[in-house]
Structures are given as C-alpha cells and as structure tokens.
DRENDO-1510 file (C-alpha; in Angstrom, 1 decimal, always signed):
<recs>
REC; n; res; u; v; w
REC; 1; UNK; +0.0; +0.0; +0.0 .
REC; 2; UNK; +1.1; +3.6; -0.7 .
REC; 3; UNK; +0.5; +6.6; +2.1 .
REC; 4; UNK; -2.5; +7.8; -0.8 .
REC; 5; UNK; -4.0; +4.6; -0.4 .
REC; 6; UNK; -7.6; +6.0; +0.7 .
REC; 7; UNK; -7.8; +2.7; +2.8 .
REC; 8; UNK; -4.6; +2.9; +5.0 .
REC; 9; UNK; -4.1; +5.4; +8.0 .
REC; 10; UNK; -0.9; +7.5; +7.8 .
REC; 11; UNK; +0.4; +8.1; +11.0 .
REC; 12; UNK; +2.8; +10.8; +12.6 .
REC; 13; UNK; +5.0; +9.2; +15.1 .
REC; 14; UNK; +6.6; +11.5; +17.9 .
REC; 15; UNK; +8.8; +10.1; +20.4 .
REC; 16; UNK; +12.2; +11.6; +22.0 .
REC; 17; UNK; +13.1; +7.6; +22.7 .
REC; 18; UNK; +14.8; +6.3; +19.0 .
REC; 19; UNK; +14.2; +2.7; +20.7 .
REC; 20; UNK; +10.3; +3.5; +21.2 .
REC; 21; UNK; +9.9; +4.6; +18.3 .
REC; 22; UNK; +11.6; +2.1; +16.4 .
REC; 23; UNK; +9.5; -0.3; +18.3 .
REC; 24; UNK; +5.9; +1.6; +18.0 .
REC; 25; UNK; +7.2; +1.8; +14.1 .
REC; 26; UNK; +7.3; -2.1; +14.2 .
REC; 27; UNK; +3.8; -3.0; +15.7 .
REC; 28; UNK; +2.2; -0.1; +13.2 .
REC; 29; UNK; +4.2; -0.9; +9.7 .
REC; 30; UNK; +2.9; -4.4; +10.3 .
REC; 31; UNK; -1.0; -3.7; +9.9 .
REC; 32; UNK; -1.9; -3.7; +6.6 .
REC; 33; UNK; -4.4; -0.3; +6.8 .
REC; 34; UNK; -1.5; +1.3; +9.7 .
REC; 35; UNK; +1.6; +2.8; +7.8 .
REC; 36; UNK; +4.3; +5.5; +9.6 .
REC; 37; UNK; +4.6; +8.8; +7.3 .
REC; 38; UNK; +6.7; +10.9; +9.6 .
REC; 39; UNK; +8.8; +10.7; +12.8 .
REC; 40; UNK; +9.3; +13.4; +15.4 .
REC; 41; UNK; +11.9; +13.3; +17.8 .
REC; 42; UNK; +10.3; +16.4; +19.8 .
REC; 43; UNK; +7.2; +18.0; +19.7 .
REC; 44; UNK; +8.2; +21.2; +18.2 .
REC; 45; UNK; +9.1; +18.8; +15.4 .
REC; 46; UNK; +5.9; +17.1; +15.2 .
REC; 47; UNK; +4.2; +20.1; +14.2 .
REC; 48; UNK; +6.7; +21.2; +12.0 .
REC; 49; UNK; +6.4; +17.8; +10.2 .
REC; 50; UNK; +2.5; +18.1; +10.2 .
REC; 51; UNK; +2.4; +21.0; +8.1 .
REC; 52; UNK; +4.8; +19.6; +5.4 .
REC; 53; UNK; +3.5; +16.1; +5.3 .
REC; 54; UNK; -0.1; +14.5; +4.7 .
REC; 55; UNK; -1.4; +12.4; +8.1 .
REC; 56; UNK; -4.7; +11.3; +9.3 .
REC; 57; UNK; -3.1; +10.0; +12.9 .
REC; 58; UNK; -0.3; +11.6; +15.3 .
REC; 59; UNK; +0.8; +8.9; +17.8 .
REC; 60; UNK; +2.4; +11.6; +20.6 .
REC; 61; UNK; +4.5; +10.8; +23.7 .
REC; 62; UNK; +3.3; +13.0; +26.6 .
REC; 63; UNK; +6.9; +13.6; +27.8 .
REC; 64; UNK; +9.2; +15.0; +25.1 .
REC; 65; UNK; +12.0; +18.1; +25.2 .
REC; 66; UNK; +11.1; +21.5; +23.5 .
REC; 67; UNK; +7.5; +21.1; +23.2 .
REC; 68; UNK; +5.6; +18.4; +25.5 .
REC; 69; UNK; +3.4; +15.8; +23.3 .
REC; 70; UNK; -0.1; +17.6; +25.2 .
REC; 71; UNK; +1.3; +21.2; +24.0 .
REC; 72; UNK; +1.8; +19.8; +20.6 .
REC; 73; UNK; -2.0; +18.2; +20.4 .
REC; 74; UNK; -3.4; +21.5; +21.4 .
REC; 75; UNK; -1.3; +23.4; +18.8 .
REC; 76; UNK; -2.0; +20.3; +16.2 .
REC; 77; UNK; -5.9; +20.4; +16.9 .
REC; 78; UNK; -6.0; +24.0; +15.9 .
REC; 79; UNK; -3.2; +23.8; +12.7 .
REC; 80; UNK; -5.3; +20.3; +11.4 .
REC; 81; UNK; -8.4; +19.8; +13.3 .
REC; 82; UNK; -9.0; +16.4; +11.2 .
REC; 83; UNK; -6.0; +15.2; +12.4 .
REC; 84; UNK; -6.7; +12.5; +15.3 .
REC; 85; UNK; -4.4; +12.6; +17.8 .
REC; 86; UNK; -3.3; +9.7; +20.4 .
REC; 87; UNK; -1.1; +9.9; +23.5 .
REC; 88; UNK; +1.7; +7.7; +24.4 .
REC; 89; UNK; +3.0; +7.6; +27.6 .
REC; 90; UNK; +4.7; +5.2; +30.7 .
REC; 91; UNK; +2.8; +7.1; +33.6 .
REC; 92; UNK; -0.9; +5.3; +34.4 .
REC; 93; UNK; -1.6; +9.0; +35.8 .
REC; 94; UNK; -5.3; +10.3; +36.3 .
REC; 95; UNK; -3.3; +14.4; +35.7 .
REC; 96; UNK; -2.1; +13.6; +32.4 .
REC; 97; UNK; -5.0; +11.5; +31.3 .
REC; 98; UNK; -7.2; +14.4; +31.9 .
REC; 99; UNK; -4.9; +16.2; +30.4 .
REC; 100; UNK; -5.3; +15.0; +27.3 .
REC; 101; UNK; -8.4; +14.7; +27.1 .
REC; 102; UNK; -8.9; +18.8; +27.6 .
REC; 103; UNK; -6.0; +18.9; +24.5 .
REC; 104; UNK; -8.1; +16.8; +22.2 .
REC; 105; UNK; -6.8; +13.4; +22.2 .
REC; 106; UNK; -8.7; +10.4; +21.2 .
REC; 107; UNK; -7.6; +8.2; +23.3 .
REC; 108; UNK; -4.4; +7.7; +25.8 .
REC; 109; UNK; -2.1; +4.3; +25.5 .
REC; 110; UNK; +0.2; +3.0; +27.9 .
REC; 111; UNK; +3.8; +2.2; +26.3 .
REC; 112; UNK; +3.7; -0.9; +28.6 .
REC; 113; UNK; +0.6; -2.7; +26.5 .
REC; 114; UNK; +1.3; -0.6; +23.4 .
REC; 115; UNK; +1.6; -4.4; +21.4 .
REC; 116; UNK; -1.8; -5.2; +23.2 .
REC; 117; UNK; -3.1; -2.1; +22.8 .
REC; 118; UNK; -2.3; +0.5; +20.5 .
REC; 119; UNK; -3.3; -0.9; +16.8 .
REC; 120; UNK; -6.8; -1.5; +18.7 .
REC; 121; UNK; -6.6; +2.8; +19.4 .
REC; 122; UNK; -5.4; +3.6; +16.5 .
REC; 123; UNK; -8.1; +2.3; +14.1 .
REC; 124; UNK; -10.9; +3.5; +17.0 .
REC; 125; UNK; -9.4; +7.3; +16.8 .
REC; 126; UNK; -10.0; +7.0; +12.8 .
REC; 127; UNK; -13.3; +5.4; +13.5 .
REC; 128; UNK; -13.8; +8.8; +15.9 .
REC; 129; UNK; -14.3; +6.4; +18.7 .
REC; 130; UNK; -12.7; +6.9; +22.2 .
REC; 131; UNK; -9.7; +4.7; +23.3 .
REC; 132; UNK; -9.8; +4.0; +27.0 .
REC; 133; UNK; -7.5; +1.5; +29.1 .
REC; 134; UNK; -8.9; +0.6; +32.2 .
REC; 135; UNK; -7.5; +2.3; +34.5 .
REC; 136; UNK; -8.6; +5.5; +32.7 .
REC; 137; UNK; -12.3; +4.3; +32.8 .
REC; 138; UNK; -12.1; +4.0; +36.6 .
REC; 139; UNK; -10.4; +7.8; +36.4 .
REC; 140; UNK; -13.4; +8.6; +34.7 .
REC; 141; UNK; -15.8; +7.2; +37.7 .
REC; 142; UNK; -14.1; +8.8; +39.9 .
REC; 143; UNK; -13.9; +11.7; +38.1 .
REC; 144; UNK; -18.0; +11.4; +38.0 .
REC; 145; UNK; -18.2; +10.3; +41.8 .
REC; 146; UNK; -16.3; +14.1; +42.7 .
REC; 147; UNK; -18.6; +15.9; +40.8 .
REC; 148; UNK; -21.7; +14.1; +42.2 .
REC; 149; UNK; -20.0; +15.1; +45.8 .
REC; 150; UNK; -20.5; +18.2; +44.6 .
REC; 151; UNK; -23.2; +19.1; +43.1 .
REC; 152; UNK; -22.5; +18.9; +39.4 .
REC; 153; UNK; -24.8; +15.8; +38.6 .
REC; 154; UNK; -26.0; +16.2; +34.9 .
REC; 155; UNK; -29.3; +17.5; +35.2 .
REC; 156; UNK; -32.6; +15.3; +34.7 .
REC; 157; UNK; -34.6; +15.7; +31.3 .
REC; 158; UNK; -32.3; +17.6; +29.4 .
REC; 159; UNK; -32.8; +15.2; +26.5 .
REC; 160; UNK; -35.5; +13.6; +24.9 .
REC; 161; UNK; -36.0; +10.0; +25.0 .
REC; 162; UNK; -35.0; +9.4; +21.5 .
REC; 163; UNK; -32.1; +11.5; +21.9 .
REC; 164; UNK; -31.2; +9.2; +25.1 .
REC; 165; UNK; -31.4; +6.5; +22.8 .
REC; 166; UNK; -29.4; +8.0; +20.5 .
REC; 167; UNK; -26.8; +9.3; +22.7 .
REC; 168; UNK; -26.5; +5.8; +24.4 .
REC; 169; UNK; -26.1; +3.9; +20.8 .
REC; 170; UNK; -23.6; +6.6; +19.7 .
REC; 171; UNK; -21.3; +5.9; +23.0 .
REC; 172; UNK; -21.4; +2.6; +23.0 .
REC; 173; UNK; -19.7; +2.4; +19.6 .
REC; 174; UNK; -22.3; +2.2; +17.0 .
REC; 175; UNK; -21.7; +3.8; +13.8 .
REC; 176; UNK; -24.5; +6.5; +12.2 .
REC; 177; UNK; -25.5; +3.6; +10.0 .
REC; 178; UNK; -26.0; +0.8; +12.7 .
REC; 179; UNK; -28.0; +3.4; +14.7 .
REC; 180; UNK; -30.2; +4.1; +12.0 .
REC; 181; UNK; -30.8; +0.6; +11.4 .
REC; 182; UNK; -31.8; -0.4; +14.6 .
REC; 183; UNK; -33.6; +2.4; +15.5 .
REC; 184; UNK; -35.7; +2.3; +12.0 .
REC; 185; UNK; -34.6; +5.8; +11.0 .
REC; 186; UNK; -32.7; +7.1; +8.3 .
REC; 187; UNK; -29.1; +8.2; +8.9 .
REC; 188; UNK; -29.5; +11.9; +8.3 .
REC; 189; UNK; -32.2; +11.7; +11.3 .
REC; 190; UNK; -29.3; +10.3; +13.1 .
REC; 191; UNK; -26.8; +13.0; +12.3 .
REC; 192; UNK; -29.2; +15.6; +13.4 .
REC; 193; UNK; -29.8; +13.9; +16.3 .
REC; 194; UNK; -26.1; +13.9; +16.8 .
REC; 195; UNK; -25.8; +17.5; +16.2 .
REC; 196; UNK; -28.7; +18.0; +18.6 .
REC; 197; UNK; -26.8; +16.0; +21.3 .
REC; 198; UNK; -23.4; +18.1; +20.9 .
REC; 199; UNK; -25.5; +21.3; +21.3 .
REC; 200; UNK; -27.8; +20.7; +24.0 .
REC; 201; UNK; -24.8; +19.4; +26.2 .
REC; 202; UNK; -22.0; +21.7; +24.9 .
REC; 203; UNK; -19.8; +19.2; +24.1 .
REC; 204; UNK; -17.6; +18.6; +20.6 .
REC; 205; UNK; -17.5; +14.9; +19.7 .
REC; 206; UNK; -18.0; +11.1; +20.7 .
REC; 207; UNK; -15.4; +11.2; +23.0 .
REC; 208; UNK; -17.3; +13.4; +25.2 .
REC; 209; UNK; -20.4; +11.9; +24.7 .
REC; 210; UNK; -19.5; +9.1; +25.6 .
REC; 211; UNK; -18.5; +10.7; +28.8 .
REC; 212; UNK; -21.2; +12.1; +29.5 .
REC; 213; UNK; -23.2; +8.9; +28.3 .
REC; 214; UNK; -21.3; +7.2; +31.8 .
REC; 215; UNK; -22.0; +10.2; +34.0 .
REC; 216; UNK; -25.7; +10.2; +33.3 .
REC; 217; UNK; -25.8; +6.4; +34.1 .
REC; 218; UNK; -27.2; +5.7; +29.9 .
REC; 219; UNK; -23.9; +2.7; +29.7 .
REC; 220; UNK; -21.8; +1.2; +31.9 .
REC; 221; UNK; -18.2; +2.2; +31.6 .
</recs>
C-alpha cells in the first residue's frame, strides 16, 4: 500500500526515545491499513512535520523536550483539526490522562501494553471512537463520583428520550448507519440527532459523549 491509499491510515509518530519509536514503528508498519509517514523526535518537530506532510493520525509521547506531546495536540488540533491525535505515555496517571483529554486526544495508551493495545486505538481514533485503558475508565468514575459530591450531577430531562437513545447507541460504539438501522430511522435523522446531542450538552465529539453517556448512568463504563 502507498501513504495515498484512501484505505490505509498515515500516522505521525513523535517520540524523544529512538528505541520507542523504532518499536511503535514495528507494531504499526505491520498492519496492513496502519503505515508511519513521519517521525518526530520532539514536539516542536511534530508540528513542524505536520504541516509539510499529509497524516490522518499523530501517535504523541506525553513527555518530550522542547515542546511536550499535550502542547503539541493543542497546537495540532488548531493547525489540522481532522487530524486525530493519540497519546503515548509510561505514567498510568489520572493528571495527564485528563490532560489529554482537555488537549483533544482520542484516546491515551500506555507504552507498557502498546503491542496489546495500541493498533486497537489507532483504528478507534479513525473510526472517531474513544480509546480507554482501564485504569482510565475508573479515572473517569471517579472523576463522576467528585462531581456528584458536589453538586454537578447532569441535570434530569435535558434530552428527549429518542435522543437518550441515541446518545446511548452513539457511545457505546455504534456507527450513524447501525443506529439508523436499529432504531428504524434514516441516517441523516441520526446526524441531526447527533448534532442536537453536541449542542444541547456543549460538548464537541463522541469522546465526550460518551463521557457524558457514563456520568448520566445511559452505559456502563
């Protein structure tokens, strides 16, 4: 496959470890639809290479010299918003996991399972799905526990129950096809009722849907 092969996802690499990367480069290059355009040894030059080179995916380490991997998703969500955007990292920390989240990452992948693990993210960030390990879903909980402590419990009735329905199908991983199919609606009805979601609730994308989907009790995480 070539990197204009419609069909296979051309990822940005961006790791200050040459031994990572070399390593992250070997479980991607084997996939078939998963092929390495561009490498970054910083994140200064992870942007730098995103504006000279076509990608649909930058794989970023959290921890890198001259410009940190969650400084370069903010500054890549606003120079490419298409551009998904996952997070390496060794640390199993609640901080940066939020983090990245707020910086517009799909979904955050710990180096220690990244052979288990990261393919798996990779084709769910394309698919506009979020990637969550499980220690990050229990961050999430917890996260939801705090805000129930104080007082910030999503509010009853703000959506309809088709819209519940909706929301629920949409967070659970179904695409705007499969929804439509099972809810016996076309798929247009479904992206408006997508659209509806992300502007009654404020929020941007199925990511944070699907975070609100486990605070308001609609899945189980």
């Amino acid at each position: 496959m070539t990197p204009t092969d419609t069909s296979t996802i051309r990822i940005l690499l961006a790791d200050d470890h040459a031994l990572v990367r070399r390593g992250v480069r070997l479980i991607l290059d084997r996939e078939p639809d998963l092929q390495v355009v561009a490498e970054a040894g910083d994140g200064a030059e992870a942007i730098a290479l995103a504006r000279t080179h076509e990608v649909d995916l930058a794989v970023l380490d959290i921890a890198m010299p001259r410009m940190t991997g969650l400084q370069a998703a903010r500054e890549l969500s606003g120079l490419k918003p298409d551009v998904r955007v996952l997070m390496l990292t060794m640390h199993d920390n609640e901080q940066y996991f939020f983090q990245a989240l707020k910086a517009g990452a799909s979904g955050y992948v710990l180096k220690s399972v990244a052979d288990r693990d990261l393919v798996a993210a990779c084709r769910a960030a394309m698919r506009d799905e979020p990637f969550l390990y499980p220690g990050a879903v229990t961050a999430l909980i917890r996260n939801y526990l705090d805000r129930v402590r104080h007082g910030e419990e999503p509010p009853d009735q703000v959506l309809t129950p088709r819209e519940e329905e909706v929301l629920k199908l949409v967070a659970e991983g179904n695409s705007s096809k499969e929804i439509a199919e099972m809810l016996f609606i076309s798929i247009k009805t479904v992206h408006r009722h997508r659209a509806n979601l992300l502007q009654k609730l404020g929020l941007r994308d199925r990511l944070e849907l699907t975070r609100y989907a486990i605070r308001a009790g609609l899945i189980e995480p």
